[in-house]
Backbone as a chain_set.jsonl record, in Angstrom:
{"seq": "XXXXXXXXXXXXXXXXXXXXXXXXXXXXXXXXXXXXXXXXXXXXXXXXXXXXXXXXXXXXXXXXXXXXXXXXXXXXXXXXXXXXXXXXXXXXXXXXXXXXXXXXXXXXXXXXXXXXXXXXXXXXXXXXXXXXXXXXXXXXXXXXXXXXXXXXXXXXXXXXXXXXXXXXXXXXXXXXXXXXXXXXXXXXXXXXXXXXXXXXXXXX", "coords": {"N": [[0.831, -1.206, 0.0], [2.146, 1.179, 0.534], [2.963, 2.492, -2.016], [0.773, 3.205, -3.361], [-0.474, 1.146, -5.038], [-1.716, -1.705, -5.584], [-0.762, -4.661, -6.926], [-0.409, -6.986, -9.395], [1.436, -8.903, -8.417], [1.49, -8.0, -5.343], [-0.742, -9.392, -5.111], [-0.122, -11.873, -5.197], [1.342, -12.696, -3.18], [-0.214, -11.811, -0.779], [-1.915, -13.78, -1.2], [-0.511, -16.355, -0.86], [0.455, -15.493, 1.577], [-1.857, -15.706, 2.589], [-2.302, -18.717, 2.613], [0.307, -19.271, 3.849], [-0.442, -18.881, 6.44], [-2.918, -19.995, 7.367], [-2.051, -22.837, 7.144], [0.393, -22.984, 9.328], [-1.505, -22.288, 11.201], [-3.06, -25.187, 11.265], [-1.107, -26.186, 11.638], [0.177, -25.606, 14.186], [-1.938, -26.276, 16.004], [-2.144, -28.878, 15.809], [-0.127, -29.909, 17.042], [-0.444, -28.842, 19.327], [-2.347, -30.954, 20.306], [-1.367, -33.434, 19.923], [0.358, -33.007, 22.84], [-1.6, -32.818, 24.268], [-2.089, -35.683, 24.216], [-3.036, -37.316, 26.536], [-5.157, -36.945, 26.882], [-8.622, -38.647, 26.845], [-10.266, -39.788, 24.138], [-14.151, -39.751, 23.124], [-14.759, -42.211, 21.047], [-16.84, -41.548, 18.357], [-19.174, -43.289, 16.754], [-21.26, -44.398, 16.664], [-24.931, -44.485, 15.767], [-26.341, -42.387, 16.253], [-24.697, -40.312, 17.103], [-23.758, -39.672, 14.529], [-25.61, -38.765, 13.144], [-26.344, -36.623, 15.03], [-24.351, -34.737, 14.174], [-24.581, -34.77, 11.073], [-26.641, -33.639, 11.724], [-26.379, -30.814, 12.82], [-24.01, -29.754, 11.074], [-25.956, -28.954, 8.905], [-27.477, -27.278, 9.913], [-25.23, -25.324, 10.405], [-24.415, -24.462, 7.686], [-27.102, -23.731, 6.568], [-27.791, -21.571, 8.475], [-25.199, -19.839, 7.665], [-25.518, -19.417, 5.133], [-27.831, -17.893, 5.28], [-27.228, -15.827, 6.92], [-25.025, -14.404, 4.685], [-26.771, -13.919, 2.697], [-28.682, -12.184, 4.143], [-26.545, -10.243, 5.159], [-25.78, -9.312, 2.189], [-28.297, -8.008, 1.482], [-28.316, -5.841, 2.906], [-26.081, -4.593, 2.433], [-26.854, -3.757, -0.532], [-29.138, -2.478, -0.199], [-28.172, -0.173, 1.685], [-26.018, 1.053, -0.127], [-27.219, 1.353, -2.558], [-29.286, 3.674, -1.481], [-26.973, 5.477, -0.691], [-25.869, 5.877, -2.8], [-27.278, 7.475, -4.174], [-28.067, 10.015, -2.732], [-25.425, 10.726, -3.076], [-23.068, 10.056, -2.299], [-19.21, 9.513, -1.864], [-17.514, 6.62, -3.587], [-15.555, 5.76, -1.922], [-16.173, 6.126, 0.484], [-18.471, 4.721, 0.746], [-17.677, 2.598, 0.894], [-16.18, 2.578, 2.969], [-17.899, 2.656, 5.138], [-20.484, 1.432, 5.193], [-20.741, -0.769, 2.971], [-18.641, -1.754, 4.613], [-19.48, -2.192, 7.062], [-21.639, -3.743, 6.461], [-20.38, -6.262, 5.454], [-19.367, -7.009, 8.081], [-21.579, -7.907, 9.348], [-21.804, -10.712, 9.506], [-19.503, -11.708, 11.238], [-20.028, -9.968, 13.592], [-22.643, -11.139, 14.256], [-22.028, -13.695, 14.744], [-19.969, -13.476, 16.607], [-21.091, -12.028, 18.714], [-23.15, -13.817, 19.911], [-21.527, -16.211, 20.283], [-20.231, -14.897, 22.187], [-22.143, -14.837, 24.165], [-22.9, -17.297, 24.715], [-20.502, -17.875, 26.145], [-18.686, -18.865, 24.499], [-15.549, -17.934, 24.238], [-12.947, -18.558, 23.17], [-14.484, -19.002, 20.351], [-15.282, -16.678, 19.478], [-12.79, -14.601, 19.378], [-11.214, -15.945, 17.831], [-12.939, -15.589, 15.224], [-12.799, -12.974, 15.38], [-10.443, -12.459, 14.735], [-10.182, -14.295, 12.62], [-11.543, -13.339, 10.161], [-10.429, -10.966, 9.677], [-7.928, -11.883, 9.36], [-8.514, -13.28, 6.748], [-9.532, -10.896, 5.774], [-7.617, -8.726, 4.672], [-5.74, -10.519, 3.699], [-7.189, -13.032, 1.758], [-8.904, -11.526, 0.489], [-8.364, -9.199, -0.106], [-6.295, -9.832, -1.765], [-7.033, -11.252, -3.905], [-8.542, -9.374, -5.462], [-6.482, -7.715, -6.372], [-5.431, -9.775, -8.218], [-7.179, -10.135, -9.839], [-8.325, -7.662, -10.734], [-5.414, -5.358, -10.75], [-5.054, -2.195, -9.092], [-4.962, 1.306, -8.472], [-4.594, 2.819, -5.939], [-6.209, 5.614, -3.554], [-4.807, 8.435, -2.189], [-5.529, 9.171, 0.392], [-6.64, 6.992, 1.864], [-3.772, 5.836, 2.621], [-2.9, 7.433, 4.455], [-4.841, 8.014, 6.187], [-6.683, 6.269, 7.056], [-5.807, 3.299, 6.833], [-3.295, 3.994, 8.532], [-4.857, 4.578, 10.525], [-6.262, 1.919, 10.645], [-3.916, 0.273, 11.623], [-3.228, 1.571, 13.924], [-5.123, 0.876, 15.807], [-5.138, -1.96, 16.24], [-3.147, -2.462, 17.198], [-3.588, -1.315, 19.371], [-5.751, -2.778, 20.229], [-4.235, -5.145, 20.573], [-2.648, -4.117, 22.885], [-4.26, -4.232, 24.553], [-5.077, -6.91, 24.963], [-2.9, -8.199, 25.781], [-0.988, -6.848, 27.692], [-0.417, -7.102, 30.859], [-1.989, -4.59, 33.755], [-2.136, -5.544, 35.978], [-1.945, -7.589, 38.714], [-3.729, -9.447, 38.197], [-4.944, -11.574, 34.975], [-4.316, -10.354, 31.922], [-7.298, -8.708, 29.977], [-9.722, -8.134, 27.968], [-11.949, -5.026, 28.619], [-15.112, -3.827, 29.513], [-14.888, -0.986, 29.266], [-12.998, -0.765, 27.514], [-14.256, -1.827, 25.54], [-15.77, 0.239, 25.038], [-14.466, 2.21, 24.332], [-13.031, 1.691, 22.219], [-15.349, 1.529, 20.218], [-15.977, 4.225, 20.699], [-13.751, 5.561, 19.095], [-14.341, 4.366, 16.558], [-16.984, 5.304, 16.099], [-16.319, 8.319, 15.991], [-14.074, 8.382, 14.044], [-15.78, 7.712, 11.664], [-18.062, 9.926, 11.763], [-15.026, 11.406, 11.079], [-14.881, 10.597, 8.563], [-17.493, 11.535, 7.042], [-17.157, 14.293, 7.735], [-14.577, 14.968, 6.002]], "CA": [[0.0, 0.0, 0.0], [2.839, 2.315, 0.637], [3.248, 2.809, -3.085], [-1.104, 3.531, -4.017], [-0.619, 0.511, -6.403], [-1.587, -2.917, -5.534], [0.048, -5.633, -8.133], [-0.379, -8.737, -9.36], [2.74, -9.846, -7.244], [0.995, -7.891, -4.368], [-1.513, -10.197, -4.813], [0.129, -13.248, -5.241], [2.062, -12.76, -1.81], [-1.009, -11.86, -0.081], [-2.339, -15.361, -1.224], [0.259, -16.9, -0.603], [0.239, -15.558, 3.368], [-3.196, -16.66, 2.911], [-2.284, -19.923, 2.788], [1.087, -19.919, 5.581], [-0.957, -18.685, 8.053], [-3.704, -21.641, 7.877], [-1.114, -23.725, 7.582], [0.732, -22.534, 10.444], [-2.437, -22.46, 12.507], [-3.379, -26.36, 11.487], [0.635, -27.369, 12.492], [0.166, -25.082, 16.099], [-2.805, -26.856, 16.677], [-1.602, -30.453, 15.753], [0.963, -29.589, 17.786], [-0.978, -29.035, 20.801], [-3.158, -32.087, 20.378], [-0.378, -34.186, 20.014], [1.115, -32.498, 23.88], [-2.473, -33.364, 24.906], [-2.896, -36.676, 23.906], [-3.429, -37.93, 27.149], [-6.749, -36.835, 27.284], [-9.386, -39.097, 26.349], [-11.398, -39.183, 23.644], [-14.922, -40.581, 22.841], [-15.363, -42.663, 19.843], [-18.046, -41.304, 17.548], [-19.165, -44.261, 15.781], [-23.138, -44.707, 17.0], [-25.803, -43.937, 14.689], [-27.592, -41.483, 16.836], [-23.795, -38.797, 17.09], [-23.445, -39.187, 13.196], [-27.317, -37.672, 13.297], [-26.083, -34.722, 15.353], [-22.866, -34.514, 13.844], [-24.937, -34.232, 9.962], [-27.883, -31.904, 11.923], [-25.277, -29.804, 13.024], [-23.779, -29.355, 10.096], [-26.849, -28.42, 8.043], [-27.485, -26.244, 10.531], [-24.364, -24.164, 9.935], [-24.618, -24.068, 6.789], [-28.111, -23.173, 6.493], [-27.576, -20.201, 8.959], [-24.094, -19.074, 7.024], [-25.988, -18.718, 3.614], [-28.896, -16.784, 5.661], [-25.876, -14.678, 7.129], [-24.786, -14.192, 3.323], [-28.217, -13.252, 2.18], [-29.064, -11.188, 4.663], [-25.892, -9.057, 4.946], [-25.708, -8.704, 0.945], [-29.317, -7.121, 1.312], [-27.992, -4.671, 3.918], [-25.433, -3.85, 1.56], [-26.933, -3.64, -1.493], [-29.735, -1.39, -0.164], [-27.738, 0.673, 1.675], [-25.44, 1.42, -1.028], [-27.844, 2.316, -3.469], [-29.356, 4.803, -0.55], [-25.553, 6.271, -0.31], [-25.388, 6.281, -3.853], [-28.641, 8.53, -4.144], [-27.399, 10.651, -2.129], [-24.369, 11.474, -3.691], [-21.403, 10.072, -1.231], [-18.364, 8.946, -2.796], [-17.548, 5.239, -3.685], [-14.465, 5.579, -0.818], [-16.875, 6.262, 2.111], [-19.397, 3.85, 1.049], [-16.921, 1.106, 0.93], [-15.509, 2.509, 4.52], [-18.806, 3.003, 5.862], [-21.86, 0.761, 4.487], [-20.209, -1.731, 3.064], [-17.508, -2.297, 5.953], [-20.309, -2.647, 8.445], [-22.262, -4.883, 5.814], [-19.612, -7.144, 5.331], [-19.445, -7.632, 8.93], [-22.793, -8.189, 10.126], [-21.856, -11.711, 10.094], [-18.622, -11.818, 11.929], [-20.952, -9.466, 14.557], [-23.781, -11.878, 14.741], [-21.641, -15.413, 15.519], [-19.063, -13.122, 17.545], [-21.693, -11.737, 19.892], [-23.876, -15.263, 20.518], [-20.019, -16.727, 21.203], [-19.819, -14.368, 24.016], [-23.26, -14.869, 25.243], [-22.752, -18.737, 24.941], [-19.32, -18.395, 26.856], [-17.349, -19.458, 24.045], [-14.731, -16.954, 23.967], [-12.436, -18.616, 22.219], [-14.725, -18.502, 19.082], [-15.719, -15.501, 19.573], [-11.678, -13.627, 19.35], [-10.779, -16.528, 16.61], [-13.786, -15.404, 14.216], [-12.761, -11.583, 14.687], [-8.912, -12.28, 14.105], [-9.716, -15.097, 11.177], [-12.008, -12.812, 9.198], [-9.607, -9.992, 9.557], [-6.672, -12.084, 8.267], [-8.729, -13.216, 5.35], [-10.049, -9.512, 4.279], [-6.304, -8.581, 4.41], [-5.109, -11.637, 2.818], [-7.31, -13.368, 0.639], [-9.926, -10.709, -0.826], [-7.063, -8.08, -0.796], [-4.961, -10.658, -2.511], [-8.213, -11.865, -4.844], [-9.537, -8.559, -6.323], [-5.156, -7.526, -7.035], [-4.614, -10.767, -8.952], [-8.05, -9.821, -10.52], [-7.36, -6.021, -11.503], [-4.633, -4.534, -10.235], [-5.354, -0.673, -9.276], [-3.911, 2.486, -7.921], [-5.103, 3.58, -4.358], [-6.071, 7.147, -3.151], [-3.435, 8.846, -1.055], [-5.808, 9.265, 1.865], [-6.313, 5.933, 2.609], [-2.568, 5.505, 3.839], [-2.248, 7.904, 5.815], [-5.908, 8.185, 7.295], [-7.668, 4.904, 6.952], [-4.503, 2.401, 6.915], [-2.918, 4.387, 9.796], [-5.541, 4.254, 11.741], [-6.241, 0.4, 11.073], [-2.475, -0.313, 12.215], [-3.289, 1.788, 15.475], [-6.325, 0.369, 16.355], [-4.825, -3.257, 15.856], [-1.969, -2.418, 18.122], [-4.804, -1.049, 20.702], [-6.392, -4.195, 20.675], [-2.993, -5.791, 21.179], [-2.481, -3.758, 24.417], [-5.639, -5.005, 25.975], [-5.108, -8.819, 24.916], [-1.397, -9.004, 26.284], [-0.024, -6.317, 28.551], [-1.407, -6.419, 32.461], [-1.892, -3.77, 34.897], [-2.504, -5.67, 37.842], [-1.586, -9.1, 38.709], [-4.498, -10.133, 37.475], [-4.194, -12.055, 33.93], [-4.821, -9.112, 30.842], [-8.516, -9.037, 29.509], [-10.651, -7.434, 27.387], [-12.993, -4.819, 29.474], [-15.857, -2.99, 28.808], [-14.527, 0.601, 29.18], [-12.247, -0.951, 26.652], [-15.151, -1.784, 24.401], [-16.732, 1.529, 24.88], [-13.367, 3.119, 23.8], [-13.063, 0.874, 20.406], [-16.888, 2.399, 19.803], [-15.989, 5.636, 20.661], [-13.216, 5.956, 18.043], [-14.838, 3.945, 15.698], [-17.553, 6.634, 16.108], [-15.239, 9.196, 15.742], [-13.525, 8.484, 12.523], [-16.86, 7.546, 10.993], [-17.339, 11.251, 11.985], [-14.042, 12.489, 10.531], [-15.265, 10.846, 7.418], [-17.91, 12.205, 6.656], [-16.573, 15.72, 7.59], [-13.54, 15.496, 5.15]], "C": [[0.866, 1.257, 0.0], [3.446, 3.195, -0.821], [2.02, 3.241, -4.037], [-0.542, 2.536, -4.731], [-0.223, -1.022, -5.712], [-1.919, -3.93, -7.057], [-0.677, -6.518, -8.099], [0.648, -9.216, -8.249], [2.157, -9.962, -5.935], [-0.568, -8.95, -4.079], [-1.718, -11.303, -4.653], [0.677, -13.638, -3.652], [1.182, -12.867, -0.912], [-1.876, -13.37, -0.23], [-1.746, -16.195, -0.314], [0.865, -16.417, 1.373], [-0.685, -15.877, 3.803], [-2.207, -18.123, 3.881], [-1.129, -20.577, 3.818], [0.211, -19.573, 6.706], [-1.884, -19.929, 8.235], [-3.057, -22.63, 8.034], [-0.351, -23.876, 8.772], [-0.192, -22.613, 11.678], [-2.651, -24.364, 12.75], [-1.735, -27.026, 12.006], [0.392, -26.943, 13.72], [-1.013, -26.134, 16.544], [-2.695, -28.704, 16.598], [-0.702, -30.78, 17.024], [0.354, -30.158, 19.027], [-2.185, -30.062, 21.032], [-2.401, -33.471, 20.757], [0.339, -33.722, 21.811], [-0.067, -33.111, 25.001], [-3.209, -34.39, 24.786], [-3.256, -37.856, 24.664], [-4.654, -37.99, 27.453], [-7.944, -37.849, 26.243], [-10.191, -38.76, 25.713], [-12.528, -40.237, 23.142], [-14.956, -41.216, 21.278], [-16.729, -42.286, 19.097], [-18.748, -42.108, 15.946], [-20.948, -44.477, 15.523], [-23.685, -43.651, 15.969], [-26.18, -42.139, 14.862], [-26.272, -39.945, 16.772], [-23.777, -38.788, 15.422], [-24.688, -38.595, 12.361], [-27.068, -36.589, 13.997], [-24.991, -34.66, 14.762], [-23.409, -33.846, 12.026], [-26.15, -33.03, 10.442], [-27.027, -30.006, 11.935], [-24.775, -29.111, 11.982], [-24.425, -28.073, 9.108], [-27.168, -27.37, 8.136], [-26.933, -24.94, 10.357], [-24.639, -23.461, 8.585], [-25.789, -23.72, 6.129], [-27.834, -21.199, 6.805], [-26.322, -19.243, 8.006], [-24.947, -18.916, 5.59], [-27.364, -17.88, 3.894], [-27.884, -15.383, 6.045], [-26.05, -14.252, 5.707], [-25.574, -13.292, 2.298], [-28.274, -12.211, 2.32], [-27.54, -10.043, 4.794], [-25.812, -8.692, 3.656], [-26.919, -8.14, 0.655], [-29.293, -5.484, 1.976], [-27.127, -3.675, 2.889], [-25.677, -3.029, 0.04], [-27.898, -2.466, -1.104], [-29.053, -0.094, 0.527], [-26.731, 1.433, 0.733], [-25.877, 2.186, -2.069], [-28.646, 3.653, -2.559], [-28.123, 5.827, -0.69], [-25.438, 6.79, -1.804], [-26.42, 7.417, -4.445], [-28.622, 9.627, -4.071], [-25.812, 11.479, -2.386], [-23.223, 11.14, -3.101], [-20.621, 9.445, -2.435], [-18.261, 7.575, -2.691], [-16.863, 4.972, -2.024], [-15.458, 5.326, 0.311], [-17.931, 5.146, 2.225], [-19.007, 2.517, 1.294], [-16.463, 0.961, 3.0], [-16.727, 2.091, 5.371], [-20.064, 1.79, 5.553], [-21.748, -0.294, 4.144], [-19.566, -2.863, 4.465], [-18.545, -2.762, 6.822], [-21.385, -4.127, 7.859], [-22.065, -6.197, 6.074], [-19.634, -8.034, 6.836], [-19.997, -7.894, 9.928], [-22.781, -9.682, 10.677], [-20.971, -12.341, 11.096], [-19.216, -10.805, 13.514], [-21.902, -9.889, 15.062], [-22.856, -13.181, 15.231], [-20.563, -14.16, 16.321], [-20.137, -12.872, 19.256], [-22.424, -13.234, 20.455], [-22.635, -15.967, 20.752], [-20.03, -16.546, 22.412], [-20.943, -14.918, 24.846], [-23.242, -16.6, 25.676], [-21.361, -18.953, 25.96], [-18.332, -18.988, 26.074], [-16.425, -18.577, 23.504], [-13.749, -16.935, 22.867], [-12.809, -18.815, 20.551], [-14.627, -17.73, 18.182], [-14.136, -14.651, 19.13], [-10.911, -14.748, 18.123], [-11.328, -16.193, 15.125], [-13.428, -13.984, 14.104], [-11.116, -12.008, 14.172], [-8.991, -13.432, 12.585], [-10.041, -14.061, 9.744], [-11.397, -11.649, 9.126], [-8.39, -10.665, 8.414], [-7.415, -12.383, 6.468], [-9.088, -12.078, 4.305], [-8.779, -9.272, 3.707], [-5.245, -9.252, 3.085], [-5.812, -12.21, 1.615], [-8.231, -12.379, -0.323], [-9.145, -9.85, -1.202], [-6.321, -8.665, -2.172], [-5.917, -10.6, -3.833], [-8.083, -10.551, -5.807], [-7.588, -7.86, -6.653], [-4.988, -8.291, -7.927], [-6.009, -10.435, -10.403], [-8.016, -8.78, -11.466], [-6.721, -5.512, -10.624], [-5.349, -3.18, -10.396], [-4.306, -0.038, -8.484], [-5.151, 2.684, -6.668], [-5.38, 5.221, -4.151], [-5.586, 7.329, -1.81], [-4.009, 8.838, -0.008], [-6.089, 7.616, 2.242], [-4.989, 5.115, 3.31], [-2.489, 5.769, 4.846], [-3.55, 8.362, 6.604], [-6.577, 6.734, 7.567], [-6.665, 3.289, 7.265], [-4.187, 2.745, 8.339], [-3.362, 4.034, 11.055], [-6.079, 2.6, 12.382], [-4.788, -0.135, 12.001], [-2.592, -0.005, 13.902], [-3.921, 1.212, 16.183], [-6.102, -1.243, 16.415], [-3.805, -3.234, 17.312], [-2.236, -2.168, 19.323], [-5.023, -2.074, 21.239], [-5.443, -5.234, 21.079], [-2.579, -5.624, 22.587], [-3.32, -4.238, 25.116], [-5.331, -6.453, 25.919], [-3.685, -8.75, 25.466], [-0.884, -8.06, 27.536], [-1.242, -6.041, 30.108], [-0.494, -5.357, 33.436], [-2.024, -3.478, 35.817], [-1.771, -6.952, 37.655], [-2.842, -10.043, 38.108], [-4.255, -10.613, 36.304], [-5.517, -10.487, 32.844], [-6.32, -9.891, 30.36], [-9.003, -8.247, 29.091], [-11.715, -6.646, 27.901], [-13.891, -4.631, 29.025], [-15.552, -1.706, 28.712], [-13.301, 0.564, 28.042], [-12.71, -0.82, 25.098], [-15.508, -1.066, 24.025], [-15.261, 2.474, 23.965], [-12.876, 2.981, 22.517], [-14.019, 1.846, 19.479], [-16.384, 3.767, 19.34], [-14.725, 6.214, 19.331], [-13.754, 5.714, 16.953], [-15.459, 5.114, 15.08], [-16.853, 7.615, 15.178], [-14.533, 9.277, 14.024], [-14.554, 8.218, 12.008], [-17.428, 9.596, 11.129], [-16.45, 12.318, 11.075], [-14.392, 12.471, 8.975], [-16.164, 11.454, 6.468], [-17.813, 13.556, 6.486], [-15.642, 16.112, 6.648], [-14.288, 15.16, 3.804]], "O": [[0.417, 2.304, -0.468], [4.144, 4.208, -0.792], [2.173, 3.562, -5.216], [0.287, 3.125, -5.425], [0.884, -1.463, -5.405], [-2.843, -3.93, -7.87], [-1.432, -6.911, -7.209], [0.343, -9.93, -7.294], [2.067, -11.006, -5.288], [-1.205, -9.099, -3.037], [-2.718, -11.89, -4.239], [0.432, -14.703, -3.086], [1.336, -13.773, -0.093], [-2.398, -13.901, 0.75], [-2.225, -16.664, 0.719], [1.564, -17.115, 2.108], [-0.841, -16.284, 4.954], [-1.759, -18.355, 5.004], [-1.2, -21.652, 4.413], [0.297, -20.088, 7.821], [-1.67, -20.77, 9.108], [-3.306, -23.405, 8.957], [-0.427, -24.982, 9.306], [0.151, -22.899, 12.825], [-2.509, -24.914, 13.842], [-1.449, -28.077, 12.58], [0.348, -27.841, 14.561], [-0.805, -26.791, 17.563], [-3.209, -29.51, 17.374], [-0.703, -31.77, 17.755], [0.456, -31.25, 19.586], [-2.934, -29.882, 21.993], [-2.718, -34.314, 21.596], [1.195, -34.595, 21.963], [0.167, -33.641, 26.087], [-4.417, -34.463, 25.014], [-3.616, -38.943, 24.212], [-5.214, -38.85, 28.133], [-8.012, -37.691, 25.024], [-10.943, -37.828, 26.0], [-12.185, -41.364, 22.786], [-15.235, -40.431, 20.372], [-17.72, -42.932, 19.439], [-18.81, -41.772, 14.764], [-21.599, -44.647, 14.492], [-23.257, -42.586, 15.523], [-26.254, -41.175, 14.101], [-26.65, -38.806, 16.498], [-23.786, -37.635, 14.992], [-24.686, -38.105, 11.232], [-27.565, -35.529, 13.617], [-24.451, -34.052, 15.686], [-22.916, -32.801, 11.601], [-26.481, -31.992, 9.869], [-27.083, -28.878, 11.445], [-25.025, -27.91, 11.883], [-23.98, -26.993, 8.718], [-27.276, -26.514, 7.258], [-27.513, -23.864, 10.214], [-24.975, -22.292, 8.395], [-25.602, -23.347, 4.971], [-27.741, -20.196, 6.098], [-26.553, -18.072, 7.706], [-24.702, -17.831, 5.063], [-27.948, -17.288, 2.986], [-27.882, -14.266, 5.529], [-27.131, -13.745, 5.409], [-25.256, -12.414, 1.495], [-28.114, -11.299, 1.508], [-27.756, -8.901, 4.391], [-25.74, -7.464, 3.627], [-26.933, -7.638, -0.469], [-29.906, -4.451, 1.708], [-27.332, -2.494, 2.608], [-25.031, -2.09, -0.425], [-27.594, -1.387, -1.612], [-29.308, 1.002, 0.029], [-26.703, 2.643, 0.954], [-25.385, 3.225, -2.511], [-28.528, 4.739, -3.127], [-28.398, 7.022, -0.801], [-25.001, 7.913, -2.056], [-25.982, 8.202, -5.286], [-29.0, 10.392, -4.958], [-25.35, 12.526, -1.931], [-22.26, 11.877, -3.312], [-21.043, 9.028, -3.514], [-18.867, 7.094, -1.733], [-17.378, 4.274, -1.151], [-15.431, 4.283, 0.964], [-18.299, 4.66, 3.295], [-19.666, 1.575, 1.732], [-16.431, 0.056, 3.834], [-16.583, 1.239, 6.248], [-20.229, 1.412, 6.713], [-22.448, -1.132, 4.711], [-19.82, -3.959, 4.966], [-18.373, -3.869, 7.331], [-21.749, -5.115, 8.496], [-22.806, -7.045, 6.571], [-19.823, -9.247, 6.92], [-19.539, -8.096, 11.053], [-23.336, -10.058, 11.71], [-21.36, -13.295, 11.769], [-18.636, -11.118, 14.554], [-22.316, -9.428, 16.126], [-23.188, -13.615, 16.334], [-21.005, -14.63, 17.369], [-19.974, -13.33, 20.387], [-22.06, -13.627, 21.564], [-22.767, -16.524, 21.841], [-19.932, -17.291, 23.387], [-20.79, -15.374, 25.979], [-23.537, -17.02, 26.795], [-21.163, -20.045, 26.493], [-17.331, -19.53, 26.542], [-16.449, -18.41, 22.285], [-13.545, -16.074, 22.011], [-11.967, -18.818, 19.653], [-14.268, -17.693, 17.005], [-14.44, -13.812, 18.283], [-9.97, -14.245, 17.509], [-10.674, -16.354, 14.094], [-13.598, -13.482, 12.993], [-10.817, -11.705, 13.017], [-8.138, -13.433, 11.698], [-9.349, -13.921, 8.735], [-11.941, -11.007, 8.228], [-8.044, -10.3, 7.291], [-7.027, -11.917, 5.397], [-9.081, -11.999, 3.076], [-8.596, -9.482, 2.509], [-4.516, -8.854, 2.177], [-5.301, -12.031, 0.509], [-8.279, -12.429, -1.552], [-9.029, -9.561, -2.393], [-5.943, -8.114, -3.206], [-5.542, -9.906, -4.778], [-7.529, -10.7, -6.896], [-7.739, -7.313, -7.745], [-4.306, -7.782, -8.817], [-5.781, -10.508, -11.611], [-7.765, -8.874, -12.667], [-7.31, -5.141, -9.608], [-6.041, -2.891, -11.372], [-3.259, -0.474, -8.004], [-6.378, 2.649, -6.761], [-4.602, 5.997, -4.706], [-5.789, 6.733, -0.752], [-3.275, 8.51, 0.924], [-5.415, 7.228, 3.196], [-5.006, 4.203, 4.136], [-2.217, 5.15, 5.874], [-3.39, 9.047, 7.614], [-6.902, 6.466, 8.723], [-7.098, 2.36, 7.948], [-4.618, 2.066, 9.271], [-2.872, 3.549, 12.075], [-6.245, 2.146, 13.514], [-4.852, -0.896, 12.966], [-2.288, -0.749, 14.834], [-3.475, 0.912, 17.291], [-7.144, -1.834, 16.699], [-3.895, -4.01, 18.264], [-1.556, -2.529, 20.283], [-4.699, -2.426, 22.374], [-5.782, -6.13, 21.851], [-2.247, -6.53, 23.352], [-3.139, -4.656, 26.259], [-5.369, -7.113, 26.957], [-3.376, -9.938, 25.559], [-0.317, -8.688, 28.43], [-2.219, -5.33, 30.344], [0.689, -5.223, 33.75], [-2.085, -2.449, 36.491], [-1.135, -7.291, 36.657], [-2.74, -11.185, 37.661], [-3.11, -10.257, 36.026], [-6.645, -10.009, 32.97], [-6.54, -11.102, 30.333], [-8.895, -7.22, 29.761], [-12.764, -7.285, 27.816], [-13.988, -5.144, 27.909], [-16.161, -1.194, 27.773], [-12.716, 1.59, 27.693], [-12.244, -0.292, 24.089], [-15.787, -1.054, 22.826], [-15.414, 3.284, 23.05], [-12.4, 3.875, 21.817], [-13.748, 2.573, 18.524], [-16.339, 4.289, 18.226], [-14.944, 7.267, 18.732], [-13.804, 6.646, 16.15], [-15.052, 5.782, 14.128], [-16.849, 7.655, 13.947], [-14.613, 10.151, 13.161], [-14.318, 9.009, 11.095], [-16.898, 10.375, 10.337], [-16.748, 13.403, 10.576], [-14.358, 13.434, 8.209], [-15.83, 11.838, 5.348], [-18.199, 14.123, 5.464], [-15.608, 17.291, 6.297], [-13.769, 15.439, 2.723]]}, "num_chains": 1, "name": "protein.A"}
């Protein structure tokens, strides 16, 4: 990005970190299966688990192509609203889109939390991050290469890098003896910038 002009190459690389990082995740996690393979596990052979095991399934994938649906209706109508209106492509992509896109990484993140499964919940925001980054970045470069506008480096980029590095401070560094955690005056402070540059954009 530091050059407005993502490549073919730039898009081949970004693939291609696609694909070490999953890799990298399925060896860490082999890893640690293999460290814990004293722990017992049930055989799932009976009729009645390979009936929840295909309900289940269906399930998902039912709900993920209602996800799909329903956020590409969000998007599509708000877009043509924005476009009505007169905003530029940039803002509708930052703004309308961006939130579109991740109505569904907002709907299974929040029922995570409320279910208690945390670790879903902070795997589904950091996977679907690496893949916008990596594979659609990578995708729509190898597709047509373009040129960038200068403010997205240094306002929109910038601020992703900060806000990444934010969220880094809360997940790792403690300020008690307690172990580091995610608060809510933490959450409210995410918001409140969020806010905020949503805000600046429309003002500039």
């Amino acid at each position: 990005i530091m050059n407005l002009h993502l490549s073919l190459f730039n898009g081949v690389l970004l693939i291609s970190g696609m694909l070490l990082t999953l890799v990298a995740i399925i060896y860490r996690e082999k890893r640690s299966q293999r460290k814990n393979s004293d722990i017992t596990e049930t055989a799932h052979n009976s009729d009645t688990q390979w009936r929840q095991i295909i309900m289940v399934l269906a399930i998902f994938i039912a709900m993920g192509v209602l996800l799909y649906l329903s956020s590409s209706a969000v998007v599509w109508g708000a877009s043509g609203i924005a476009t009505y209106f007169g905003v530029s492509e940039l803002l509708i992509g930052l703004t309308v889109v961006a939130v579109g896109t991740s109505l569904p990484e907002i709907t299974v993140t929040a029922a995570s939390v409320i279910k208690r499964h945390y670790d879903v919940a902070l795997g589904n925001i950091i996977g679907s991050n690496n893949i916008n980054l990596l594979a659609v970045l990578g995708t729509t470069a190898i597709i047509q290469p373009h040129q960038l506008p200068e403010v997205v480096l240094w306002r929109d980029y910038l601020l992703m890098l900060g806000l990444s590095l934010l969220v880094g401070i809360f997940c790792y560094c403690k300020f008690s003896k307690k172990p580091a955690q995610i608060k809510r005056y933490h959450g409210v402070l995410l918001i409140a910038i969020y806010l905020g540059y949503i805000a600046l954009l429309i003002y500039t």
